[in-house]
mmCIF file of the protein (N, C-alpha, C, O) and its ligand, coordinates in Angstrom:
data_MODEL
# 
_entry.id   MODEL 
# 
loop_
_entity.id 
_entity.type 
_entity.pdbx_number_of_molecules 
1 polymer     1 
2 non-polymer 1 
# 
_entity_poly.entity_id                      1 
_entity_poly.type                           'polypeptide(L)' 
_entity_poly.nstd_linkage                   no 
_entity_poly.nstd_monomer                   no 
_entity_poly.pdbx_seq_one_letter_code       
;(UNK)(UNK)(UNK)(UNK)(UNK)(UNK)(UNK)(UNK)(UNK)(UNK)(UNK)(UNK)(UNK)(UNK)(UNK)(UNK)
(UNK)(UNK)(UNK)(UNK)(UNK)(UNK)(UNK)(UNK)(UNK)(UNK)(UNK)(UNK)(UNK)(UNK)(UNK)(UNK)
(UNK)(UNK)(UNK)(UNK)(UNK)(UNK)(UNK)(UNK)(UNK)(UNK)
;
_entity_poly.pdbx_seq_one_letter_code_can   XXXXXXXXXXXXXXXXXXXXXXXXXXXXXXXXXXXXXXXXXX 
_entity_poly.pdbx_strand_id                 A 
# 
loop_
_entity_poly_seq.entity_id 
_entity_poly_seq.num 
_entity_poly_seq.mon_id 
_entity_poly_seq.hetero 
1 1  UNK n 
1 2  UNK n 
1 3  UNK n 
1 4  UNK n 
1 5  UNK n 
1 6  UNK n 
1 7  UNK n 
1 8  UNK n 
1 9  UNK n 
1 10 UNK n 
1 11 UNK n 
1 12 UNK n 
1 13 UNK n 
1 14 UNK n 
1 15 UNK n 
1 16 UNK n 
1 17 UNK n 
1 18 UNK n 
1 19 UNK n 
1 20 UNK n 
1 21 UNK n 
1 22 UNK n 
1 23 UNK n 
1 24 UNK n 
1 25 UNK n 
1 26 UNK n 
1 27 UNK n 
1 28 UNK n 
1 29 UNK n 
1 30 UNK n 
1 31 UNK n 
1 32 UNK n 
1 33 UNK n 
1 34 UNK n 
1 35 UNK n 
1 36 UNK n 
1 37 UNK n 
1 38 UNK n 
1 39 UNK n 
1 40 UNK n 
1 41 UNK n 
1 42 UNK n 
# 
loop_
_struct_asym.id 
_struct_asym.entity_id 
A 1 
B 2 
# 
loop_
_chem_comp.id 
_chem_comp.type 
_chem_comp.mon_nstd_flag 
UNK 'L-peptide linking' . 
ZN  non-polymer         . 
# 
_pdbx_entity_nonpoly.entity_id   2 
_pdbx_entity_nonpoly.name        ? 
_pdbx_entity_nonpoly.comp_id     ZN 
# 
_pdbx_nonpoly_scheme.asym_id         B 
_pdbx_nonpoly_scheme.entity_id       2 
_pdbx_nonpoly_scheme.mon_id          ZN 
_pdbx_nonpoly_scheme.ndb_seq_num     1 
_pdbx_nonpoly_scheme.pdb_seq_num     101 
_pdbx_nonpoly_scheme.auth_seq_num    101 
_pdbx_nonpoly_scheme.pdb_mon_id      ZN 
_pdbx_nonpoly_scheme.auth_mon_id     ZN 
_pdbx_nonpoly_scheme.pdb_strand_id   A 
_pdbx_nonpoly_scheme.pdb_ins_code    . 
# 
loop_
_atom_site.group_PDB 
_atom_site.id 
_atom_site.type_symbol 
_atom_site.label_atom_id 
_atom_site.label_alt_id 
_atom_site.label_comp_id 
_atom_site.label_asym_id 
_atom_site.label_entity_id 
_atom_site.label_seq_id 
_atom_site.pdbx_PDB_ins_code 
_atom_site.Cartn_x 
_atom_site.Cartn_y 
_atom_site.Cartn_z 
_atom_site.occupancy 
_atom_site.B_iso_or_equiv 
_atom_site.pdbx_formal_charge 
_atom_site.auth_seq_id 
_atom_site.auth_comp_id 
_atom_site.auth_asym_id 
_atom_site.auth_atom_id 
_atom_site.pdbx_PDB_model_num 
ATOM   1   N  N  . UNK A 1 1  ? 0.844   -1.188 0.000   1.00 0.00 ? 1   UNK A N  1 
ATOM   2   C  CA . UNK A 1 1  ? 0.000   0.000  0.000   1.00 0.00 ? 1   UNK A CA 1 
ATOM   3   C  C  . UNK A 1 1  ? 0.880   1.240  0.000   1.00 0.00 ? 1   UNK A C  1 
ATOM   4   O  O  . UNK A 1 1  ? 2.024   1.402  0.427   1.00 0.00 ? 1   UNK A O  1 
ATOM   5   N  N  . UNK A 1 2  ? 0.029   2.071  -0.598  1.00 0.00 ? 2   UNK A N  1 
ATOM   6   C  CA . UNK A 1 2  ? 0.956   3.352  -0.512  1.00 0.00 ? 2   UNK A CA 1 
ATOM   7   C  C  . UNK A 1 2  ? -0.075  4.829  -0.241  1.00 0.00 ? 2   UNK A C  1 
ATOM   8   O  O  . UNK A 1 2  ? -1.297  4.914  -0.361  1.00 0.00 ? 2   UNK A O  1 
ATOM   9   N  N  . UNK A 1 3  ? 0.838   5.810  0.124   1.00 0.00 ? 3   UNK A N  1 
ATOM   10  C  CA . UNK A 1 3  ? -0.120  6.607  0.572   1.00 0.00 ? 3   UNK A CA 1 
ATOM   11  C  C  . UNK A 1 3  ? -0.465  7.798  -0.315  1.00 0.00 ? 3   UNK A C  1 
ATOM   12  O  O  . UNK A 1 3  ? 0.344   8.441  -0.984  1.00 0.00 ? 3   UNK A O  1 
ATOM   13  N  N  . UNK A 1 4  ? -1.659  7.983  -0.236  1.00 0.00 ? 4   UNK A N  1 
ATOM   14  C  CA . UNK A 1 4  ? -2.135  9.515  -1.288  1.00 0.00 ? 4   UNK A CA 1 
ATOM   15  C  C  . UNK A 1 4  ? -2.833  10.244 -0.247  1.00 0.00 ? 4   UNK A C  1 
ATOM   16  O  O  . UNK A 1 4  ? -3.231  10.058 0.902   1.00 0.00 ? 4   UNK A O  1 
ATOM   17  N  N  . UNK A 1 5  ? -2.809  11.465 -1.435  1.00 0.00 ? 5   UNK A N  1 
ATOM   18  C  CA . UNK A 1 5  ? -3.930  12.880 -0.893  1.00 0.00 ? 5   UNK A CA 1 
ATOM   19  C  C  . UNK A 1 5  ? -5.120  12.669 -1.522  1.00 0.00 ? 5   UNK A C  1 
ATOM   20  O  O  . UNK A 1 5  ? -5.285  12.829 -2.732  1.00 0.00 ? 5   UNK A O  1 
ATOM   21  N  N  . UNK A 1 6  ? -5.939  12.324 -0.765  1.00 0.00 ? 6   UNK A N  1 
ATOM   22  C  CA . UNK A 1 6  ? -7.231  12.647 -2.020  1.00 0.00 ? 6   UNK A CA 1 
ATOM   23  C  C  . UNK A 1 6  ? -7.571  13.723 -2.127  1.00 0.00 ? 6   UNK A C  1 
ATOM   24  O  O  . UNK A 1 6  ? -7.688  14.421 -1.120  1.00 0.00 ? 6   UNK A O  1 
ATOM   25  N  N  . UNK A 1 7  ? -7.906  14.329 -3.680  1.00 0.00 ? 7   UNK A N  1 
ATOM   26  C  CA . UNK A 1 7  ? -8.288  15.608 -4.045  1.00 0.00 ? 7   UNK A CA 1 
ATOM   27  C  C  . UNK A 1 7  ? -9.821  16.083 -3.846  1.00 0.00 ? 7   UNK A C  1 
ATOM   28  O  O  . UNK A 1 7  ? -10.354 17.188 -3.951  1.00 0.00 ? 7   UNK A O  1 
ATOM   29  N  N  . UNK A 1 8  ? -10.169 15.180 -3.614  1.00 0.00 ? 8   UNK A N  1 
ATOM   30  C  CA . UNK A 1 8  ? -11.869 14.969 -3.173  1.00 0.00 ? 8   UNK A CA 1 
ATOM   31  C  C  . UNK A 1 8  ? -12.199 15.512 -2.179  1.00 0.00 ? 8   UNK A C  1 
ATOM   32  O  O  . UNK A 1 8  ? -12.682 16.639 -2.067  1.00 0.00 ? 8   UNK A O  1 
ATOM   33  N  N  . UNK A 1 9  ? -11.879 14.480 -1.088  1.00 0.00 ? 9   UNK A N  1 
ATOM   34  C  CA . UNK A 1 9  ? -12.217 14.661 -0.030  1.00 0.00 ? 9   UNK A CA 1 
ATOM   35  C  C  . UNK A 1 9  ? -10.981 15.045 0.949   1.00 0.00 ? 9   UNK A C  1 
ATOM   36  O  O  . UNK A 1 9  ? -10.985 14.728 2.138   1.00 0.00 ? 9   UNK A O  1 
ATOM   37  N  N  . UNK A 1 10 ? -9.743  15.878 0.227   1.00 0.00 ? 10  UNK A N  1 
ATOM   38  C  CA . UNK A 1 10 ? -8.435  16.189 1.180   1.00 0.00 ? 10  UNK A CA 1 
ATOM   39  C  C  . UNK A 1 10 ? -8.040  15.309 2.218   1.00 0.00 ? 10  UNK A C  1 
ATOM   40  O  O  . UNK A 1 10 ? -7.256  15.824 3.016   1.00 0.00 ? 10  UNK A O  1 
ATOM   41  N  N  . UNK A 1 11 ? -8.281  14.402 2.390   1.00 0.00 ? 11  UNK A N  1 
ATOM   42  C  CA . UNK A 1 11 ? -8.107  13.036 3.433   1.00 0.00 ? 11  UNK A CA 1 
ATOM   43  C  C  . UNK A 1 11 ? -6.104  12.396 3.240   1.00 0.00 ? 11  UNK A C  1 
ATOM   44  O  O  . UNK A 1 11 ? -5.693  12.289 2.085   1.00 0.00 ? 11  UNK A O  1 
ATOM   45  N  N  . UNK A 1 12 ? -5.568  12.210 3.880   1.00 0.00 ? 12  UNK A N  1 
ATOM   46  C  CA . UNK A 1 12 ? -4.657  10.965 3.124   1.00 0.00 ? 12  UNK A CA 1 
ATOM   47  C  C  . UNK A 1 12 ? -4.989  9.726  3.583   1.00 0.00 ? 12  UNK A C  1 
ATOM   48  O  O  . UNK A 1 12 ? -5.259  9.512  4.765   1.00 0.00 ? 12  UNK A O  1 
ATOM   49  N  N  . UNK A 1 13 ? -4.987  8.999  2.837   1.00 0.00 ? 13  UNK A N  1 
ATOM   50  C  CA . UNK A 1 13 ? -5.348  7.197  2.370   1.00 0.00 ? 13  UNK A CA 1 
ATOM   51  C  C  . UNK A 1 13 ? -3.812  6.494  2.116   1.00 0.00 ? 13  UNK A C  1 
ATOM   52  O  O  . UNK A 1 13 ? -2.801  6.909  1.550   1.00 0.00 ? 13  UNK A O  1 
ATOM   53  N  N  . UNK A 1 14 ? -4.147  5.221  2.821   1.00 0.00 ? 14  UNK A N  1 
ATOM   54  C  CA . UNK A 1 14 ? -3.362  4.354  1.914   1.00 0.00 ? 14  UNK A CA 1 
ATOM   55  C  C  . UNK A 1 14 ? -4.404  3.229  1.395   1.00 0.00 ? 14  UNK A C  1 
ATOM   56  O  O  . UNK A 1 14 ? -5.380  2.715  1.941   1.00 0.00 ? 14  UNK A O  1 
ATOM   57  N  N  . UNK A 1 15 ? -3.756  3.036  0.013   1.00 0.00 ? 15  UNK A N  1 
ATOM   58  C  CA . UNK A 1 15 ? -4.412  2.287  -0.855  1.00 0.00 ? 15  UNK A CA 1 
ATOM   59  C  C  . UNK A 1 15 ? -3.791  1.324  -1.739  1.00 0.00 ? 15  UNK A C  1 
ATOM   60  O  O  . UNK A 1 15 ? -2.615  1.687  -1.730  1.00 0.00 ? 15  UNK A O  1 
ATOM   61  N  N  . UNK A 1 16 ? -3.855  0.534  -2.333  1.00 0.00 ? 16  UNK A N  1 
ATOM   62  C  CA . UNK A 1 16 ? -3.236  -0.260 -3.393  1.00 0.00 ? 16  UNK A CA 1 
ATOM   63  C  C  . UNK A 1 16 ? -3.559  1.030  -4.767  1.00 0.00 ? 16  UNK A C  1 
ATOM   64  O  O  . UNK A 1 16 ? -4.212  2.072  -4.826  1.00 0.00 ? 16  UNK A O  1 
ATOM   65  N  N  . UNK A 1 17 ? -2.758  0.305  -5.654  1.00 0.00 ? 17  UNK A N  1 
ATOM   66  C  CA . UNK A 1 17 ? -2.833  1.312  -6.632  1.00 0.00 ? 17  UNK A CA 1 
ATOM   67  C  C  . UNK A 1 17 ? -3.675  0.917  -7.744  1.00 0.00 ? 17  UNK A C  1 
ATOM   68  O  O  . UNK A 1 17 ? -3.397  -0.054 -8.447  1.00 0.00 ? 17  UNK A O  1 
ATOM   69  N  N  . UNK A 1 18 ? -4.907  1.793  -7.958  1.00 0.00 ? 18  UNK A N  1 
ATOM   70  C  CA . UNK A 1 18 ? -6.036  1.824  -8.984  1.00 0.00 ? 18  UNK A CA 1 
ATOM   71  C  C  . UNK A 1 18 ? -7.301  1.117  -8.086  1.00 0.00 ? 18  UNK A C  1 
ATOM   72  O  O  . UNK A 1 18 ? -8.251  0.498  -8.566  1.00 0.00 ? 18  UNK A O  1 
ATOM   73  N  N  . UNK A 1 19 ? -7.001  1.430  -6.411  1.00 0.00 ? 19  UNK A N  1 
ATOM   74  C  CA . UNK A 1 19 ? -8.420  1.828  -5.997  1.00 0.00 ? 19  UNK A CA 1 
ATOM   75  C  C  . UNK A 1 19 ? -8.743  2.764  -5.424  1.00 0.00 ? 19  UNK A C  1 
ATOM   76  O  O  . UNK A 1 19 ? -8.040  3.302  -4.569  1.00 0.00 ? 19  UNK A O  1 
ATOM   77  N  N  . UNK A 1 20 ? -10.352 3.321  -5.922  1.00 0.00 ? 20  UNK A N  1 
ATOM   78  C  CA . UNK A 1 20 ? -10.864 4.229  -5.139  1.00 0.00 ? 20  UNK A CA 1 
ATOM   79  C  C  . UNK A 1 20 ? -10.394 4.684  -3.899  1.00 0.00 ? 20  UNK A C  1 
ATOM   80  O  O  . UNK A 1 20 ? -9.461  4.149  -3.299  1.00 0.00 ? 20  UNK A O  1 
ATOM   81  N  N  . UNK A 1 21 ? -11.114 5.807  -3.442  1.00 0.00 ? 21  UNK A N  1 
ATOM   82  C  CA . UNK A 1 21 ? -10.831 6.723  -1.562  1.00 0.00 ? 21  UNK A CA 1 
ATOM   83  C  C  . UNK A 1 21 ? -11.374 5.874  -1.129  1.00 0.00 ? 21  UNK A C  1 
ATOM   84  O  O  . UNK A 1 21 ? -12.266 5.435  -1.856  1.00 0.00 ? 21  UNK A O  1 
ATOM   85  N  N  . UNK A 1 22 ? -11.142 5.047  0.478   1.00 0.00 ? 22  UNK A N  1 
ATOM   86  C  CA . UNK A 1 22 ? -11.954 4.463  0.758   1.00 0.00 ? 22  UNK A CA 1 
ATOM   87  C  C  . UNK A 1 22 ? -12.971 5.542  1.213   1.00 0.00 ? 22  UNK A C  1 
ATOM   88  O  O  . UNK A 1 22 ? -14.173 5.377  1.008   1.00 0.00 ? 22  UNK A O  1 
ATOM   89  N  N  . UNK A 1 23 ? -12.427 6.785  1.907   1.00 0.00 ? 23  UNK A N  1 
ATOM   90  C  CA . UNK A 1 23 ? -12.925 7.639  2.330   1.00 0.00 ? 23  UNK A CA 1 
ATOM   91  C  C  . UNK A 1 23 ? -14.555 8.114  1.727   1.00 0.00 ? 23  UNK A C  1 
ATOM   92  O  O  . UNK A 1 23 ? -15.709 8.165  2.153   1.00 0.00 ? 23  UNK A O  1 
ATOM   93  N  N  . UNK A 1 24 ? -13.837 8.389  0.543   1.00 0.00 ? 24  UNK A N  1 
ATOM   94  C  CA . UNK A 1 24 ? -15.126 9.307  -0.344  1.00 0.00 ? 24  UNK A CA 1 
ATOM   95  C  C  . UNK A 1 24 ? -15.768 8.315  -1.621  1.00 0.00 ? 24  UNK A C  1 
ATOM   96  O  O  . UNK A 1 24 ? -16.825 8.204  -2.242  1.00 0.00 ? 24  UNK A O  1 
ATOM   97  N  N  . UNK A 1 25 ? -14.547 7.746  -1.584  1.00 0.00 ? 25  UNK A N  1 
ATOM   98  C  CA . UNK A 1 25 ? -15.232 6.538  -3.064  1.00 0.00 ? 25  UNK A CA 1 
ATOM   99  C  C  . UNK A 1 25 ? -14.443 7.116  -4.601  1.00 0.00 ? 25  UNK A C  1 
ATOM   100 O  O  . UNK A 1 25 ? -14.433 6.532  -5.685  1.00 0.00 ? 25  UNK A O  1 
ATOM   101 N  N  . UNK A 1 26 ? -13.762 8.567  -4.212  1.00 0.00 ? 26  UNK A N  1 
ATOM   102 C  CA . UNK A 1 26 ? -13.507 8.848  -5.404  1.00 0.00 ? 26  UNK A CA 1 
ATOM   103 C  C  . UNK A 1 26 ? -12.580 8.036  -6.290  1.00 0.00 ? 26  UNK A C  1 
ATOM   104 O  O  . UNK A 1 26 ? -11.792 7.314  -5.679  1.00 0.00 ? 26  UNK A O  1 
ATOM   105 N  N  . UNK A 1 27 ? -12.528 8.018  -7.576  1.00 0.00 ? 27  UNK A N  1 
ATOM   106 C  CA . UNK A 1 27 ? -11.752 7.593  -8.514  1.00 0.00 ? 27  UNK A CA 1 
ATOM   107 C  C  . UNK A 1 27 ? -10.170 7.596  -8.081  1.00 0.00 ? 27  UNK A C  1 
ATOM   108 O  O  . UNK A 1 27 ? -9.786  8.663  -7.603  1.00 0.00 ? 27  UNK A O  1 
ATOM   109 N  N  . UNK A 1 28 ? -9.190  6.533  -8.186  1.00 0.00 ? 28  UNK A N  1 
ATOM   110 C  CA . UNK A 1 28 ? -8.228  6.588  -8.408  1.00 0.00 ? 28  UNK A CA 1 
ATOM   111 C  C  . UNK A 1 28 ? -7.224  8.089  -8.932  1.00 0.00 ? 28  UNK A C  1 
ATOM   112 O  O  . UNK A 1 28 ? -6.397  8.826  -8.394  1.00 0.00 ? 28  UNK A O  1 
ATOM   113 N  N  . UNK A 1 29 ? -7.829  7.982  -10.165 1.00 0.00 ? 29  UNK A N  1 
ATOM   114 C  CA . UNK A 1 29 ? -7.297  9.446  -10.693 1.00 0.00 ? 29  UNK A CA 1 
ATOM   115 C  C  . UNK A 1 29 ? -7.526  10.516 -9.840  1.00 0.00 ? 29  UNK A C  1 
ATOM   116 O  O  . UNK A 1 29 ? -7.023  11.581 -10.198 1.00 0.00 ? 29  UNK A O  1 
ATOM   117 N  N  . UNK A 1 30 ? -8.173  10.508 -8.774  1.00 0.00 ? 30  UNK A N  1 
ATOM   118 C  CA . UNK A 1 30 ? -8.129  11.758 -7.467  1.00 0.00 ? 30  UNK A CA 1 
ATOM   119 C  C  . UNK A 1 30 ? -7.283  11.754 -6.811  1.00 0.00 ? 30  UNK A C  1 
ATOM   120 O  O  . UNK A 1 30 ? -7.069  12.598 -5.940  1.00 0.00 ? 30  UNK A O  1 
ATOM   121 N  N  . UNK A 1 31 ? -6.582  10.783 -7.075  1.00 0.00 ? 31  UNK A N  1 
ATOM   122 C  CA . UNK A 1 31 ? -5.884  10.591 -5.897  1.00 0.00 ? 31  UNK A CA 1 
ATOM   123 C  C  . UNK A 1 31 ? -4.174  11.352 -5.911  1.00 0.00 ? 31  UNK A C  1 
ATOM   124 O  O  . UNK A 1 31 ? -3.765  11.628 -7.038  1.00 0.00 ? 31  UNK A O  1 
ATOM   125 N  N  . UNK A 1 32 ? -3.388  11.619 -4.927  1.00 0.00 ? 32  UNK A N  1 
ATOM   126 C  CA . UNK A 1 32 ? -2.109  12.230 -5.809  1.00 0.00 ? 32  UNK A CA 1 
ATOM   127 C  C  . UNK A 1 32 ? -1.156  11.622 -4.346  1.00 0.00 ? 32  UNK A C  1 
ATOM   128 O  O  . UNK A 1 32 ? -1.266  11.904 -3.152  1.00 0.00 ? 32  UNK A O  1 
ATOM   129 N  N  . UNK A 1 33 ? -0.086  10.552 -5.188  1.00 0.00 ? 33  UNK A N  1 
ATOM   130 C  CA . UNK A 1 33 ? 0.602   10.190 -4.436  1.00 0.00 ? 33  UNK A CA 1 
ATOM   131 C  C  . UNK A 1 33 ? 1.632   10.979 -3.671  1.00 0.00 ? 33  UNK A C  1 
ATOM   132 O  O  . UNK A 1 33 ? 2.252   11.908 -4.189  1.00 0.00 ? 33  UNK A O  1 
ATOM   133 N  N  . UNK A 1 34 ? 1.823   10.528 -2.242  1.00 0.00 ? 34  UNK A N  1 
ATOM   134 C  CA . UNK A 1 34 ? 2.601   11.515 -1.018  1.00 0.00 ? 34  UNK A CA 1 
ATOM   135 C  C  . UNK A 1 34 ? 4.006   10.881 -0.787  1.00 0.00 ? 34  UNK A C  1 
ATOM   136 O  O  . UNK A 1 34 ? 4.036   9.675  -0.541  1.00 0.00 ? 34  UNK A O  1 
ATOM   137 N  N  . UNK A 1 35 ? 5.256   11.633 -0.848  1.00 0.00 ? 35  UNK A N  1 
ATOM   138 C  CA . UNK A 1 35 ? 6.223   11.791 -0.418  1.00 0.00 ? 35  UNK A CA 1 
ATOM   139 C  C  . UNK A 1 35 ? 6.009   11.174 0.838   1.00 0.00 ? 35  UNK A C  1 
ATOM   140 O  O  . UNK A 1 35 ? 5.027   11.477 1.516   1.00 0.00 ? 35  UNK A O  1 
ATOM   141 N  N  . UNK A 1 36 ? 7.028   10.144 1.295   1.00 0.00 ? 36  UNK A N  1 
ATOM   142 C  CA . UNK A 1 36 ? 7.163   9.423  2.549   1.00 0.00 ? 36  UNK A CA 1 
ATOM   143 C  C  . UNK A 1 36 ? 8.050   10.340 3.415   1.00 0.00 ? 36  UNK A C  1 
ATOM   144 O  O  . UNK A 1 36 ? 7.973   10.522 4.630   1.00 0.00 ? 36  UNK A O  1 
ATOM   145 N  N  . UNK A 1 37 ? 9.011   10.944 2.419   1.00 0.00 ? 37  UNK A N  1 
ATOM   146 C  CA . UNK A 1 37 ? 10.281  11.579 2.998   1.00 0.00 ? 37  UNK A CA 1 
ATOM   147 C  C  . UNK A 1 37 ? 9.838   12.413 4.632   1.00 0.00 ? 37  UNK A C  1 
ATOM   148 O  O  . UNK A 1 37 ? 10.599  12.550 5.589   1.00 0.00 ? 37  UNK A O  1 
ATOM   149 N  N  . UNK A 1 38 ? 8.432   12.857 4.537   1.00 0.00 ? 38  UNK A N  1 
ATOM   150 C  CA . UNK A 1 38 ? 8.435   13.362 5.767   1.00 0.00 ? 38  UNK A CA 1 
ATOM   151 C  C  . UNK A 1 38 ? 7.944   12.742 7.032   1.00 0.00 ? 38  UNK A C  1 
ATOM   152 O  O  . UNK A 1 38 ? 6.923   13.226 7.521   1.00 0.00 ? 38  UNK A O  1 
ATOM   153 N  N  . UNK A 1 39 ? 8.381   11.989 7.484   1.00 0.00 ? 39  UNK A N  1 
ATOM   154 C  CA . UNK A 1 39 ? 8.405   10.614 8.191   1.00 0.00 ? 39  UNK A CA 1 
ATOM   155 C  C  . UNK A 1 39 ? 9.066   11.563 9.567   1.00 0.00 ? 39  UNK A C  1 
ATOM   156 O  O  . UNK A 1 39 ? 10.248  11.902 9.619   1.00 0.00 ? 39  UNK A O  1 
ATOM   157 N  N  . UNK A 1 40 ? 7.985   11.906 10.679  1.00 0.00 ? 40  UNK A N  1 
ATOM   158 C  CA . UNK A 1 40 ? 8.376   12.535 12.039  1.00 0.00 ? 40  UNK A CA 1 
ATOM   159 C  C  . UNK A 1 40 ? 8.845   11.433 12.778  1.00 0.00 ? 40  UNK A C  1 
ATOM   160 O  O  . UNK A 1 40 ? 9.647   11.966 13.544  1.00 0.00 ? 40  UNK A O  1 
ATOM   161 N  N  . UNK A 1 41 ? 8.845   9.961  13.080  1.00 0.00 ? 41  UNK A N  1 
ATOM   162 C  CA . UNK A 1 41 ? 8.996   9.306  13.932  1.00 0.00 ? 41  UNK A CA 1 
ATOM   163 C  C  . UNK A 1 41 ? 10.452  9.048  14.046  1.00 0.00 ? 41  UNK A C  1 
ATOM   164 O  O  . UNK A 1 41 ? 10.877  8.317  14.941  1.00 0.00 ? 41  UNK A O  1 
ATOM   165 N  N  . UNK A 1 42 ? 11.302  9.660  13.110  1.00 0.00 ? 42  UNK A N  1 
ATOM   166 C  CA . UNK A 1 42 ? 12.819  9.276  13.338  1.00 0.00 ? 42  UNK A CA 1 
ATOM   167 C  C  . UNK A 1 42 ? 13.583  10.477 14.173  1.00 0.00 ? 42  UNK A C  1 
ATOM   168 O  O  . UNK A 1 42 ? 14.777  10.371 14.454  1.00 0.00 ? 42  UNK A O  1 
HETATM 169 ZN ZN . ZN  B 2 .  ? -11.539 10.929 -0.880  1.00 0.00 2 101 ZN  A ZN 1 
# 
């Protein structure tokens, strides 16, 4: 899984790639994959 922004519903998700928000339901193509790089726990 990997994580996105949804443009929909501004949420971040992780998802497999080419499914829907679980959030909102929106389309894949809403979705806009997120930089891990900012990882606070280190
Ligand atoms: Zn959404």
């Amino acid at each position: 899984m990997k994580k996105y922004r949804c443009k929909v519903c501004g949420q971040m998700v992780e998802v497999n790639e080419g499914e829907n928000c679980p959030i909102c339901g929106a389309a894949f193509s809403e979705l806009e994959p997120v930089d891990d790089n900012e990882d606070k726990n280190k």
